[in-house]
N, CA, C, O and CB atoms as a CASP TS submission, in Angstrom:
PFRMAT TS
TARGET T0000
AUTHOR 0000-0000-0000
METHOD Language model
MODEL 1
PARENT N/A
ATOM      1  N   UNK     1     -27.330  46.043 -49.424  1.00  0.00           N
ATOM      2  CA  UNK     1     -27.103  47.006 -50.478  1.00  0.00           C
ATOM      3  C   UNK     1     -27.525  48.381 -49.980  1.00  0.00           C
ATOM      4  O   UNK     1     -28.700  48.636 -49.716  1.00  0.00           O
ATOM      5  CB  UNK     1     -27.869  46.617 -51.764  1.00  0.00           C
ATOM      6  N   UNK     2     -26.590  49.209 -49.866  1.00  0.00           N
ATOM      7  CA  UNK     2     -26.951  50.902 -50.131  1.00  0.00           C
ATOM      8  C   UNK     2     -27.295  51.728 -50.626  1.00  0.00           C
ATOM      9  O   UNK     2     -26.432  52.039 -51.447  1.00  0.00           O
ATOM     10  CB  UNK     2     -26.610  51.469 -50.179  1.00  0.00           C
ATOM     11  N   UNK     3     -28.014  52.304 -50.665  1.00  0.00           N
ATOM     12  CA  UNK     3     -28.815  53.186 -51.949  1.00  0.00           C
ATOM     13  C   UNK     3     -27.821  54.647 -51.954  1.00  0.00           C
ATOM     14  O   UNK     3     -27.482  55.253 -50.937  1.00  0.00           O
ATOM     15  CB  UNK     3     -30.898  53.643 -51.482  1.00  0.00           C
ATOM     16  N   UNK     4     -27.477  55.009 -53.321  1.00  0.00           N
ATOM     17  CA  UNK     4     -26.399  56.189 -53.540  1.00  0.00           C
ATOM     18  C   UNK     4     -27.699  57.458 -53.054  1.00  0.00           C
ATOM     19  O   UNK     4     -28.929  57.422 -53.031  1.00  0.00           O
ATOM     20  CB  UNK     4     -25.581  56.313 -55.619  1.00  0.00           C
ATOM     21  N   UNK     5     -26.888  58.291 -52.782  1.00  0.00           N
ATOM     22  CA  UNK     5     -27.802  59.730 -52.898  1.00  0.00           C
ATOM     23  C   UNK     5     -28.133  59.844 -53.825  1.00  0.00           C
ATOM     24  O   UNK     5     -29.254  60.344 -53.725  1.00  0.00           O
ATOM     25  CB  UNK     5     -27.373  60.957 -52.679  1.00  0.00           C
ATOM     26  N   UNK     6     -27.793  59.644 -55.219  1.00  0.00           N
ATOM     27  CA  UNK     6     -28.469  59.897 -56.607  1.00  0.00           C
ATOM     28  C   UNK     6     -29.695  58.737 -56.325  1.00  0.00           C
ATOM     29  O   UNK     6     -30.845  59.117 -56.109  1.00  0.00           O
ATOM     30  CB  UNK     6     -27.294  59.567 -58.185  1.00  0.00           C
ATOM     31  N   UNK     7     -29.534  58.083 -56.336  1.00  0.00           N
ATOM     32  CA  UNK     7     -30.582  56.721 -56.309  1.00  0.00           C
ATOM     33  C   UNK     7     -31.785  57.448 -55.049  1.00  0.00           C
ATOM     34  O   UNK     7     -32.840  57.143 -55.604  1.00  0.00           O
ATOM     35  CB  UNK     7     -29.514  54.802 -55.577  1.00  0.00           C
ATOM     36  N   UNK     8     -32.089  57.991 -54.099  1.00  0.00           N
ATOM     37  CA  UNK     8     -32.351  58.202 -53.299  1.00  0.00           C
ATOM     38  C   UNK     8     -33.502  59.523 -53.579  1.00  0.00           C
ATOM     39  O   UNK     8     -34.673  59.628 -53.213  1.00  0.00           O
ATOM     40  CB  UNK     8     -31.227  58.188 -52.634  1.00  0.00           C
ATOM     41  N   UNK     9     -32.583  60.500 -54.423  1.00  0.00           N
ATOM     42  CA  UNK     9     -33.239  61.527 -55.407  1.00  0.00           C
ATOM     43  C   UNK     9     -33.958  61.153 -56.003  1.00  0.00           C
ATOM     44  O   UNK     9     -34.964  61.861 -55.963  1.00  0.00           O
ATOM     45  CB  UNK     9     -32.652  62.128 -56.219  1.00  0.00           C
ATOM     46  N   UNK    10     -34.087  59.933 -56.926  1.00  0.00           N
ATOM     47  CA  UNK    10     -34.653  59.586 -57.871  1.00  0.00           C
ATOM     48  C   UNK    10     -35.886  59.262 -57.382  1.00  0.00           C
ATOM     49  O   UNK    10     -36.944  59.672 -57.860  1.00  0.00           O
ATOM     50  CB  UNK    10     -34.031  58.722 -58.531  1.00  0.00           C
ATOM     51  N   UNK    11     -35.769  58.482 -56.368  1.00  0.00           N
ATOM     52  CA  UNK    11     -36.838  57.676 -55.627  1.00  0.00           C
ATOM     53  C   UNK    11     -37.686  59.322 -55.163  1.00  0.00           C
ATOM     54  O   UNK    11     -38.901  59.423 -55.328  1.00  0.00           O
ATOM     55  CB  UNK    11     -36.059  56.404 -54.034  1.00  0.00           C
ATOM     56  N   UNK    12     -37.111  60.139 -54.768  1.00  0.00           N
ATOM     57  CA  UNK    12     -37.765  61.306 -53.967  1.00  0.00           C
ATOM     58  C   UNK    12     -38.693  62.139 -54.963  1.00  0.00           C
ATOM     59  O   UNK    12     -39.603  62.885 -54.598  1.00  0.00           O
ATOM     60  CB  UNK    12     -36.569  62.331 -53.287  1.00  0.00           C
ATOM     61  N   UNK    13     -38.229  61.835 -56.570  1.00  0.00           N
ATOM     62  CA  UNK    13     -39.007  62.456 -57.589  1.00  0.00           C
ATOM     63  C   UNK    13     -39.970  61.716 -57.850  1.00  0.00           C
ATOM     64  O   UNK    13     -41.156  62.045 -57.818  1.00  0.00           O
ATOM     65  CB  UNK    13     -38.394  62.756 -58.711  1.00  0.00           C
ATOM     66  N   UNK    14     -39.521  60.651 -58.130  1.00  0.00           N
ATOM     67  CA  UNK    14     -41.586  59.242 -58.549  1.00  0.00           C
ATOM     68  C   UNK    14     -42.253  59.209 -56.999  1.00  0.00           C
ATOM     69  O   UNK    14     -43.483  59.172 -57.009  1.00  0.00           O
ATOM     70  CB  UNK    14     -41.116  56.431 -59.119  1.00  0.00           C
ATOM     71  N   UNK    15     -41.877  59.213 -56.210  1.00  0.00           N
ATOM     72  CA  UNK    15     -43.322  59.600 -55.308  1.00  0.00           C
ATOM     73  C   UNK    15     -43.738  60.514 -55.187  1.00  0.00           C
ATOM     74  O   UNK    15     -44.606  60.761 -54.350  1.00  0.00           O
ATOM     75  CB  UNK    15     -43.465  59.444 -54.186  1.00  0.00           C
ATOM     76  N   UNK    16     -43.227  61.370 -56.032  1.00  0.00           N
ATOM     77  CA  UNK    16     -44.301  62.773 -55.956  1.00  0.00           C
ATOM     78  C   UNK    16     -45.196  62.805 -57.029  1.00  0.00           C
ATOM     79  O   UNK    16     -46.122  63.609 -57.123  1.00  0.00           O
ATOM     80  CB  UNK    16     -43.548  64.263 -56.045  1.00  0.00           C
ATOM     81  N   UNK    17     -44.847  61.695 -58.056  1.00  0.00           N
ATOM     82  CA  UNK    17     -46.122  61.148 -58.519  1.00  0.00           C
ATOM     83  C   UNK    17     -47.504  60.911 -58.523  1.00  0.00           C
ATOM     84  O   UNK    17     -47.661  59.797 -58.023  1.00  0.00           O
ATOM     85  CB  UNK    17     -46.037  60.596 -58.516  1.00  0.00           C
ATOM     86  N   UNK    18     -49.016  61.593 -58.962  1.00  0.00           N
ATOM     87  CA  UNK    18     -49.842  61.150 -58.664  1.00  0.00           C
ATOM     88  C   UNK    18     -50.320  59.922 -59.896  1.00  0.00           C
ATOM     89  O   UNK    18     -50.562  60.138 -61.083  1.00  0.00           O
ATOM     90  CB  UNK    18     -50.584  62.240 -58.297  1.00  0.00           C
ATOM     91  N   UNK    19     -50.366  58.237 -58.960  1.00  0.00           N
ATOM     92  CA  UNK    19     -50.243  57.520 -60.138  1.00  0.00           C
ATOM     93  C   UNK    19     -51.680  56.998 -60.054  1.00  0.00           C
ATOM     94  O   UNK    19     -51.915  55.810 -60.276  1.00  0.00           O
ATOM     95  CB  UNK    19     -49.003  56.416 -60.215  1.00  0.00           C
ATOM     96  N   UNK    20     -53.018  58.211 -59.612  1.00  0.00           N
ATOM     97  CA  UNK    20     -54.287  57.616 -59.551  1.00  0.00           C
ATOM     98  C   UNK    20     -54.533  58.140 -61.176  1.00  0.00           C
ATOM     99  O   UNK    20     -55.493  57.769 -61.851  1.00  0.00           O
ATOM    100  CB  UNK    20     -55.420  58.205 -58.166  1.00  0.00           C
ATOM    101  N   UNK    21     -53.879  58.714 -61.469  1.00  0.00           N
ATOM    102  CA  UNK    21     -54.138  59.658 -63.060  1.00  0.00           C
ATOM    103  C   UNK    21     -52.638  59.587 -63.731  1.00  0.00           C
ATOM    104  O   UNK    21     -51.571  59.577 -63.116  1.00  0.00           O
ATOM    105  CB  UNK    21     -54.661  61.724 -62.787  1.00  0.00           C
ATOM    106  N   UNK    22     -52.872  59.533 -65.420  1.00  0.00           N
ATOM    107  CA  UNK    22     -52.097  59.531 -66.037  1.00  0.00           C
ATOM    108  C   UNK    22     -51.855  60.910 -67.097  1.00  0.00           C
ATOM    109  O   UNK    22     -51.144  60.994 -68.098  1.00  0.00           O
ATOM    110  CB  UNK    22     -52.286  58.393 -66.437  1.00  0.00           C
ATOM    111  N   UNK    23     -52.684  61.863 -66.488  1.00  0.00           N
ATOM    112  CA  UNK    23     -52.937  62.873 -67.278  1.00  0.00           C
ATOM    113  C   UNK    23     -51.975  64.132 -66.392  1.00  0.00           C
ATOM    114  O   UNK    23     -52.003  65.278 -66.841  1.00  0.00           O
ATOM    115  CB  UNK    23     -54.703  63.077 -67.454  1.00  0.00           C
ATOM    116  N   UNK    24     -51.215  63.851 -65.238  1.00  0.00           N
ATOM    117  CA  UNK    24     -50.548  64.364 -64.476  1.00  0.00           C
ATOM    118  C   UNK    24     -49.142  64.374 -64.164  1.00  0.00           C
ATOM    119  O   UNK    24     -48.579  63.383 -63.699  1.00  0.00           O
ATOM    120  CB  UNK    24     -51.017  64.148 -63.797  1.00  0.00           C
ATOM    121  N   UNK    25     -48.685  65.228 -64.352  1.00  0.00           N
ATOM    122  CA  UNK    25     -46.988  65.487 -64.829  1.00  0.00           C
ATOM    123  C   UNK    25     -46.510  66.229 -63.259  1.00  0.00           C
ATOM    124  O   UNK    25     -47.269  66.634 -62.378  1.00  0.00           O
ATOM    125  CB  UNK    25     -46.726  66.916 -66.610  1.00  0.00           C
ATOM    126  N   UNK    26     -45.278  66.239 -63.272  1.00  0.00           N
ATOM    127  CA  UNK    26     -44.314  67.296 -62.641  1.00  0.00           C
ATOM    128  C   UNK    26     -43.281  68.503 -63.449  1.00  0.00           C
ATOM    129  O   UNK    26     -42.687  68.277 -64.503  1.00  0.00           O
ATOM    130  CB  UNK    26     -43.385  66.410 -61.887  1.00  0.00           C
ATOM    131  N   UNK    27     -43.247  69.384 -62.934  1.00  0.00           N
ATOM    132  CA  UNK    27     -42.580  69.889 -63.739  1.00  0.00           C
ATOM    133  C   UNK    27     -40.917  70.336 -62.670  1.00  0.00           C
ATOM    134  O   UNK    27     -41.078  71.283 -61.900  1.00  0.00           O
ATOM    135  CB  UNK    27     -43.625  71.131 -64.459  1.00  0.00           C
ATOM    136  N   UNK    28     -40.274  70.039 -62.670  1.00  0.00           N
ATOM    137  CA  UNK    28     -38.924  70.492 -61.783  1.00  0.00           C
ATOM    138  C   UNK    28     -38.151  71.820 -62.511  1.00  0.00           C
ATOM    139  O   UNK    28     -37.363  71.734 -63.454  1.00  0.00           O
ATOM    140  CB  UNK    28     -37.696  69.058 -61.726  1.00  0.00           C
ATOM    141  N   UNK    29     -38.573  73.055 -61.840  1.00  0.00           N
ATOM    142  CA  UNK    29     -37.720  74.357 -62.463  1.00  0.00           C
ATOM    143  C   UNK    29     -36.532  74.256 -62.389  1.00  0.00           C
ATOM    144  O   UNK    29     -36.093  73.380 -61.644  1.00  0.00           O
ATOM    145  CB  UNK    29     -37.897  75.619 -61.906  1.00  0.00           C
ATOM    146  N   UNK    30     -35.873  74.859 -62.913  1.00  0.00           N
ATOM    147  CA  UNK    30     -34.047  74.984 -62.794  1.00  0.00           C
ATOM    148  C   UNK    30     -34.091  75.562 -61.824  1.00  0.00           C
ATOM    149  O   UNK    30     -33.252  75.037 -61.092  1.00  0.00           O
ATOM    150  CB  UNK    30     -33.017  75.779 -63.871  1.00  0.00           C
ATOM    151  N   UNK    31     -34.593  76.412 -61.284  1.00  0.00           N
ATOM    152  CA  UNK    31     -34.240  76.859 -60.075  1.00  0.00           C
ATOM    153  C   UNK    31     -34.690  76.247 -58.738  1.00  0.00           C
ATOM    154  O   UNK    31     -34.786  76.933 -57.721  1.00  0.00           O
ATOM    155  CB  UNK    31     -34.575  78.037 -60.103  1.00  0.00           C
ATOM    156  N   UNK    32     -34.967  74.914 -58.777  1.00  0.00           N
ATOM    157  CA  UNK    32     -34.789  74.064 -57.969  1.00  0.00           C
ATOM    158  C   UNK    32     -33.494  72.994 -57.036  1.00  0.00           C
ATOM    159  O   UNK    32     -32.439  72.526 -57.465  1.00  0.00           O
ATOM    160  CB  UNK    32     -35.430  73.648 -58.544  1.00  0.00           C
ATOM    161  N   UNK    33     -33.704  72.958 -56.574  1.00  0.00           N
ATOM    162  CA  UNK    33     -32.655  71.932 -55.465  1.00  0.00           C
ATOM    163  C   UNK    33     -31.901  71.043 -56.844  1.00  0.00           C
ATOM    164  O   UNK    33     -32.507  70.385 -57.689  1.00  0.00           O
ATOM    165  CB  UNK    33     -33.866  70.500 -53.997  1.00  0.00           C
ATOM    166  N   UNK    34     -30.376  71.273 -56.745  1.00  0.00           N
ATOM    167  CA  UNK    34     -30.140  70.837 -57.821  1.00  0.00           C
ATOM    168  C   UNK    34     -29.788  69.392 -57.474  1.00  0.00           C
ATOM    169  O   UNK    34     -29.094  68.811 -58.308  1.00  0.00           O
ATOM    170  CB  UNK    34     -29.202  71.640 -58.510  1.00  0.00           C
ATOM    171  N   UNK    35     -30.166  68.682 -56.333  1.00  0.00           N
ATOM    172  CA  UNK    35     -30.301  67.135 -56.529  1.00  0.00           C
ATOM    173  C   UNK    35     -31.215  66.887 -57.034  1.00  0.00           C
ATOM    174  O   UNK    35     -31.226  65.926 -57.802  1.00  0.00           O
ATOM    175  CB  UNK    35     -30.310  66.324 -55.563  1.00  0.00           C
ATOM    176  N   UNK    36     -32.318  67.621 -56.822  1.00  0.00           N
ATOM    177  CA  UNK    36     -33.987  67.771 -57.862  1.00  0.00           C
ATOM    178  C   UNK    36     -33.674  67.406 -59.452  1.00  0.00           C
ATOM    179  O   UNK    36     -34.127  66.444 -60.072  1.00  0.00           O
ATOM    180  CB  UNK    36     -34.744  69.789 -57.920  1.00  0.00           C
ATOM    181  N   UNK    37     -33.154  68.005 -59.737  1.00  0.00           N
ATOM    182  CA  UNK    37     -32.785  68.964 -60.862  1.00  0.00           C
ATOM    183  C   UNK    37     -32.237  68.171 -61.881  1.00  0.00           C
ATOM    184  O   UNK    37     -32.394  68.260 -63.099  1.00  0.00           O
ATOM    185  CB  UNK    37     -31.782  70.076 -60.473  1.00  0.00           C
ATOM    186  N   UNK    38     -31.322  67.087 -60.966  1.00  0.00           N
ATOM    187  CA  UNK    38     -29.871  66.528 -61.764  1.00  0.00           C
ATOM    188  C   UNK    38     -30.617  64.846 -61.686  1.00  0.00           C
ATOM    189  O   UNK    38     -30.226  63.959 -62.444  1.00  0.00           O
ATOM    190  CB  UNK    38     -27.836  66.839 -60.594  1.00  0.00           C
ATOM    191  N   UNK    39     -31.571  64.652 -60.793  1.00  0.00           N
ATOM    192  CA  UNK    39     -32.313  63.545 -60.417  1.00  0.00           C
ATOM    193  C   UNK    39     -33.390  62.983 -61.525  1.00  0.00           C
ATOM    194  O   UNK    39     -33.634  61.850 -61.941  1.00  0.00           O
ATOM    195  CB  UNK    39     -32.992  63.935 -59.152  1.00  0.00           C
ATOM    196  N   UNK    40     -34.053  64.598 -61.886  1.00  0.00           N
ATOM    197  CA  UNK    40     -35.000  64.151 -63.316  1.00  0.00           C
ATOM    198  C   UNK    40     -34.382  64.040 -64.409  1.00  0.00           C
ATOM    199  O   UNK    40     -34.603  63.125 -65.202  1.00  0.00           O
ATOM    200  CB  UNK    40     -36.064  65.075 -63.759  1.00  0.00           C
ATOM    201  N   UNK    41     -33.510  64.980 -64.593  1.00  0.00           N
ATOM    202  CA  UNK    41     -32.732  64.524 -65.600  1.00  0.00           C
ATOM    203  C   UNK    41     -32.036  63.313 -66.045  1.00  0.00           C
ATOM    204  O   UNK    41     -31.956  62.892 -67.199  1.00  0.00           O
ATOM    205  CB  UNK    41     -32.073  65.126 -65.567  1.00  0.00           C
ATOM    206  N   UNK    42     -31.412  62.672 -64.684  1.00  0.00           N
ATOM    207  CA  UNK    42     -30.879  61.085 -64.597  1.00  0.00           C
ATOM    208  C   UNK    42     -32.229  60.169 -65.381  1.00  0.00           C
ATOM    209  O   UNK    42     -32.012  59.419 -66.333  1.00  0.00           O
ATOM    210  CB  UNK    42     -30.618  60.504 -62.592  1.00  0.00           C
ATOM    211  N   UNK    43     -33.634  60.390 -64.787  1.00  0.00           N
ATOM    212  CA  UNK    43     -34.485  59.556 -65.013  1.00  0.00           C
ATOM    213  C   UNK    43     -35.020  59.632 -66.350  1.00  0.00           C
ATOM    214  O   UNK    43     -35.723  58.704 -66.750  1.00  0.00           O
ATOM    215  CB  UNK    43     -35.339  59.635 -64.120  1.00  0.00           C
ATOM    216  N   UNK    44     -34.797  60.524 -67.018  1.00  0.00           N
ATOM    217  CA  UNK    44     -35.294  61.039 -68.727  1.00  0.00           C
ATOM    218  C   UNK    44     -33.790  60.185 -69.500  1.00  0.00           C
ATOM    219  O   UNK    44     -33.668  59.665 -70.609  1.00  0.00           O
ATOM    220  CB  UNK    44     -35.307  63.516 -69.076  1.00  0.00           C
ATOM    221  N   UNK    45     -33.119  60.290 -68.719  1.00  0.00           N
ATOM    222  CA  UNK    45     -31.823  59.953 -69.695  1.00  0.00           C
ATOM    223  C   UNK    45     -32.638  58.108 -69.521  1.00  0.00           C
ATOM    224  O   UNK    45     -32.658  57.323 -70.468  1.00  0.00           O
ATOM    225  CB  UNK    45     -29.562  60.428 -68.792  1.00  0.00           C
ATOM    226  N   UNK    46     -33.091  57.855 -68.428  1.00  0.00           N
ATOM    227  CA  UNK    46     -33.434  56.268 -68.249  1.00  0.00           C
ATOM    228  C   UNK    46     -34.506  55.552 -68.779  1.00  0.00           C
ATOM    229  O   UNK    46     -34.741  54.344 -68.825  1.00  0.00           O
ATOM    230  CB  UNK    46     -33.615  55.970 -67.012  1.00  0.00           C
ATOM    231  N   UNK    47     -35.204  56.692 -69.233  1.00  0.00           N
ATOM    232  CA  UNK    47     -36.675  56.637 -70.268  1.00  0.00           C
ATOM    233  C   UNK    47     -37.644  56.354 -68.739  1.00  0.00           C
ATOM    234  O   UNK    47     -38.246  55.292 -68.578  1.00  0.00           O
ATOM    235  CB  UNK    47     -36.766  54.865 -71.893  1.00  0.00           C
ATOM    236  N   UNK    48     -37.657  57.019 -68.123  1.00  0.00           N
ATOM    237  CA  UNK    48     -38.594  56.746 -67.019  1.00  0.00           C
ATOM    238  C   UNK    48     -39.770  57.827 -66.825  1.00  0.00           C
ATOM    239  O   UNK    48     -40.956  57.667 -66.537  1.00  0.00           O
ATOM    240  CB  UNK    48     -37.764  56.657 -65.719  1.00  0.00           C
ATOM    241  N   UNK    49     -38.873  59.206 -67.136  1.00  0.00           N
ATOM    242  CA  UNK    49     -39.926  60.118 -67.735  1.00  0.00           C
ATOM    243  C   UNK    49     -39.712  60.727 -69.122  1.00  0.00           C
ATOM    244  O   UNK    49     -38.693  60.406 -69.734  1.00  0.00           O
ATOM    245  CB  UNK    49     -40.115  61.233 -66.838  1.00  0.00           C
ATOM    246  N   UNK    50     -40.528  61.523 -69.633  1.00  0.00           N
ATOM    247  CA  UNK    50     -40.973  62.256 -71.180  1.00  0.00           C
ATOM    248  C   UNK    50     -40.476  63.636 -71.250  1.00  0.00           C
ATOM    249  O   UNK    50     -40.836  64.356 -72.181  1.00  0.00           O
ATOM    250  CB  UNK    50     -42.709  62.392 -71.451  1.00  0.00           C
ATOM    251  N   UNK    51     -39.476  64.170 -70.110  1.00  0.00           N
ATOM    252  CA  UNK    51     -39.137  65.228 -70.316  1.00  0.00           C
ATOM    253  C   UNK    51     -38.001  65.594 -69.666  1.00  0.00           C
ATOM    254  O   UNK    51     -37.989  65.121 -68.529  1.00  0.00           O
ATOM    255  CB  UNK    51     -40.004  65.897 -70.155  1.00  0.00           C
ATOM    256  N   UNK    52     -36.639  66.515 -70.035  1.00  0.00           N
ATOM    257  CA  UNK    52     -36.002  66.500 -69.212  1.00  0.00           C
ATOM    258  C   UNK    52     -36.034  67.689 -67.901  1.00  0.00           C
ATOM    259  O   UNK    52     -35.126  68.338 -67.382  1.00  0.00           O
ATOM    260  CB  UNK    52     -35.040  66.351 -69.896  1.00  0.00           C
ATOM    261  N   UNK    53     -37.017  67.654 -67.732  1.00  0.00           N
ATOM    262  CA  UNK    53     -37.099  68.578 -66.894  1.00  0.00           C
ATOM    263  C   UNK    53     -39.069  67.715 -66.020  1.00  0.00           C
ATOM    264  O   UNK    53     -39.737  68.405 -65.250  1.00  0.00           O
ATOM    265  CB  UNK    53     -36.971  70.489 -67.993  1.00  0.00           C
ATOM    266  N   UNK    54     -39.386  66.689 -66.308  1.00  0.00           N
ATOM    267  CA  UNK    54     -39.743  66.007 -65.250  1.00  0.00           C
ATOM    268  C   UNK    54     -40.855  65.676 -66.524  1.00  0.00           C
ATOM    269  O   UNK    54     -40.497  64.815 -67.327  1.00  0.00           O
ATOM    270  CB  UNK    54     -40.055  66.750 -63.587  1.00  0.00           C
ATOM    271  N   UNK    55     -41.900  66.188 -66.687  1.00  0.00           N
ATOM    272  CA  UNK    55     -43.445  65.580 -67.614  1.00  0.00           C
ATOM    273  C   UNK    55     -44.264  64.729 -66.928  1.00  0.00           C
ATOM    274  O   UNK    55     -44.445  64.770 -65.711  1.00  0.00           O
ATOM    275  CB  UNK    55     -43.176  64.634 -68.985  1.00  0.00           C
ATOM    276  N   UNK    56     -44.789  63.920 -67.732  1.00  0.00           N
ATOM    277  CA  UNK    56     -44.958  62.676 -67.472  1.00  0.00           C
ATOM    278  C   UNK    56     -44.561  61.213 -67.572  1.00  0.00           C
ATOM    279  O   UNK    56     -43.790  60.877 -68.471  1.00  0.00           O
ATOM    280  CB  UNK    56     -45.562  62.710 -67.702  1.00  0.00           C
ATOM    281  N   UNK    57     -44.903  60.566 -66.949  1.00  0.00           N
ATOM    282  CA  UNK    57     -43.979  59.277 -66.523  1.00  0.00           C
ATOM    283  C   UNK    57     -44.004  58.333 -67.748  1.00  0.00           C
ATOM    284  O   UNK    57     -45.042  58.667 -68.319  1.00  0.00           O
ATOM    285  CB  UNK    57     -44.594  58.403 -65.093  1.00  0.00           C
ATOM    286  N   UNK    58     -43.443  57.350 -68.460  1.00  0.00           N
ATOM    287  CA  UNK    58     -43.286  56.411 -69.404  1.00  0.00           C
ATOM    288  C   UNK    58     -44.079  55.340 -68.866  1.00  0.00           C
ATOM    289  O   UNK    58     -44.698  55.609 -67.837  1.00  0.00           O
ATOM    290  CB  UNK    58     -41.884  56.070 -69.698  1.00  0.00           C
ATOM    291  N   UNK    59     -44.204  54.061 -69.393  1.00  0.00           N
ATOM    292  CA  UNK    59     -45.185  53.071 -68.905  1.00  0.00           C
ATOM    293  C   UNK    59     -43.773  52.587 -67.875  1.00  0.00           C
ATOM    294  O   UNK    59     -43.834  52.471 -66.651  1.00  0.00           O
ATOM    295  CB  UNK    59     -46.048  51.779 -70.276  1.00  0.00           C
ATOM    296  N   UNK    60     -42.777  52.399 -68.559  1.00  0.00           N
ATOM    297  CA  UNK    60     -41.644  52.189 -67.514  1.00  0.00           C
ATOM    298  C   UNK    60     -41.663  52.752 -66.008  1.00  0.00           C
ATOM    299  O   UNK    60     -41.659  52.112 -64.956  1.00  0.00           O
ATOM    300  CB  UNK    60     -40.463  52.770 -68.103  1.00  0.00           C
ATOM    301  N   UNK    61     -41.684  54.124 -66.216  1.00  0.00           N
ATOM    302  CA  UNK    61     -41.201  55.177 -65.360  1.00  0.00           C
ATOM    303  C   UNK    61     -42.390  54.826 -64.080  1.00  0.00           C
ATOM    304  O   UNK    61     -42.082  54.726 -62.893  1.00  0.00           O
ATOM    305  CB  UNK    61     -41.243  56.918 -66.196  1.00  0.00           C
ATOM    306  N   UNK    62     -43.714  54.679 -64.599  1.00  0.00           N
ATOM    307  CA  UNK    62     -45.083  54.698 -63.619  1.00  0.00           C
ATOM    308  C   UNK    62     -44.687  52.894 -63.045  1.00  0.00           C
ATOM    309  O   UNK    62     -45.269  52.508 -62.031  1.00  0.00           O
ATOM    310  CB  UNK    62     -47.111  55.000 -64.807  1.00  0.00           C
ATOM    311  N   UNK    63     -43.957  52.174 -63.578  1.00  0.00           N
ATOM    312  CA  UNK    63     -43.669  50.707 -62.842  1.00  0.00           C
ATOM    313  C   UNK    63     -42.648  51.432 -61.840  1.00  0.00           C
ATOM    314  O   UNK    63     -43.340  51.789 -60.886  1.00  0.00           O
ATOM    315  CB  UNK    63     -42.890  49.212 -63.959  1.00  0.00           C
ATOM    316  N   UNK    64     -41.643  51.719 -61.677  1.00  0.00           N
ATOM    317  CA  UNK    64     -40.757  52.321 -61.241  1.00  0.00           C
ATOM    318  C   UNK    64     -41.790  53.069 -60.182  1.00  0.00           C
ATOM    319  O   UNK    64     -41.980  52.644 -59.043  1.00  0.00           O
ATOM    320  CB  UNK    64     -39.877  53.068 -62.314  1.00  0.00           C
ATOM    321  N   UNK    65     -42.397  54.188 -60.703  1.00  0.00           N
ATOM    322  CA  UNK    65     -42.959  54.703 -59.150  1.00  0.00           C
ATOM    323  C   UNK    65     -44.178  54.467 -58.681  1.00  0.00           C
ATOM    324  O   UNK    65     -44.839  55.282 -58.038  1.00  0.00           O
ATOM    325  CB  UNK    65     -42.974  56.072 -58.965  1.00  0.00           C
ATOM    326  N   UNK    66     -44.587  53.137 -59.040  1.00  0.00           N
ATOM    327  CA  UNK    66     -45.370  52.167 -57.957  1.00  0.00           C
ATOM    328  C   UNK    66     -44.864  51.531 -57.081  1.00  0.00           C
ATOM    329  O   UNK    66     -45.438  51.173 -56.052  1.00  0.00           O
ATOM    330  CB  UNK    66     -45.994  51.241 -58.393  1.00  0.00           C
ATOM    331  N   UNK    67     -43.183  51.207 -57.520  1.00  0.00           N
ATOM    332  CA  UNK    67     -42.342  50.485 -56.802  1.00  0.00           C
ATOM    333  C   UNK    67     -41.867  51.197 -55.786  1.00  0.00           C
ATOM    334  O   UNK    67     -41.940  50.769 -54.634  1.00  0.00           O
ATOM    335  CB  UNK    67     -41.395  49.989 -57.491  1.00  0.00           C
ATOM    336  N   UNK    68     -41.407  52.189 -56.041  1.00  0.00           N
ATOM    337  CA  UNK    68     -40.465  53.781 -55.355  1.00  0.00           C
ATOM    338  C   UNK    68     -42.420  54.000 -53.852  1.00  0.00           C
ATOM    339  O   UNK    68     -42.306  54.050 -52.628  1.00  0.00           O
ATOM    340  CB  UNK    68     -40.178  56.175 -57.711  1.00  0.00           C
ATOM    341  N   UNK    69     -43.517  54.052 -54.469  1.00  0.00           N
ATOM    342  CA  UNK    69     -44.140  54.614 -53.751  1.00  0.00           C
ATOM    343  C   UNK    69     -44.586  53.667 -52.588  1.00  0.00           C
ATOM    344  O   UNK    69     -44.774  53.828 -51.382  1.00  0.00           O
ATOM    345  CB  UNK    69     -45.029  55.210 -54.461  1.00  0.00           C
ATOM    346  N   UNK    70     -44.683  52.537 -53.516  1.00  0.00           N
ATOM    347  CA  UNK    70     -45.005  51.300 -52.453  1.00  0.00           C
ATOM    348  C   UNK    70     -43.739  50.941 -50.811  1.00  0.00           C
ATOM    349  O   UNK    70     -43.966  50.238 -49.827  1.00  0.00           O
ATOM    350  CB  UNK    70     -44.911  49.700 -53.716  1.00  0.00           C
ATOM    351  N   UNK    71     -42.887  51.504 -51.044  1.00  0.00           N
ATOM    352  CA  UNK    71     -41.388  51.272 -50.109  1.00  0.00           C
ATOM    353  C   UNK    71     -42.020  52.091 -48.985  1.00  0.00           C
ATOM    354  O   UNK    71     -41.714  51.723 -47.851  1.00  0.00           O
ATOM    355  CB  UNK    71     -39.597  52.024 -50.815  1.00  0.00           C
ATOM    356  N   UNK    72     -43.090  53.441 -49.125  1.00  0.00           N
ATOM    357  CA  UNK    72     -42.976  54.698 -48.184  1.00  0.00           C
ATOM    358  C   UNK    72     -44.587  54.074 -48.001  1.00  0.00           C
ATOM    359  O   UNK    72     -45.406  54.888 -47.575  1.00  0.00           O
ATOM    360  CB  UNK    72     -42.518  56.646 -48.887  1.00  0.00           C
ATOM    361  N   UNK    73     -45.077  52.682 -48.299  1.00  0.00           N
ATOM    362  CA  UNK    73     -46.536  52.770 -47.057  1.00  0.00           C
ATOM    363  C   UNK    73     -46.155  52.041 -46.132  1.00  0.00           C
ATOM    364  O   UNK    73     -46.871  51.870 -45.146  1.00  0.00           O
ATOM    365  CB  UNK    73     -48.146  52.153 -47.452  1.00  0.00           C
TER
END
């Protein structure tokens, strides 16, 4: 199986996750890389994060990027 470039984005936004704390968000400006951009937005539409423009992660979203972070040790 191949991972799409959208899929790939996505993954590139939950490891920038810090998932030692839950009190810690991202925020992705519009004037960011619009695979950035179009990537958090995909993941808010997926309930993975609380904002469309990045927040913090859902209980979903933080399974997701334990999974996403665990691939890059």
């Amino acid at each position: 199986m191949n991972y799409s470039k959208e899929q790939i984005a996505e993954i590139d936004i939950l490891i920038r996750y810090n998932l030692a704390t839950t009190q810690q968000g991202i925020k992705v400006h519009s004037s960011a890389n619009m695979e950035h951009v179009e990537a958090v937005k995909r993941l808010f539409e997926k309930g993975l994060v609380t904002q469309i423009d990045g927040g913090y992660l859902t209980d979903l979203g933080r399974k997701a990027a334990e999974h996403a972070q665990a691939l890059i040790l």
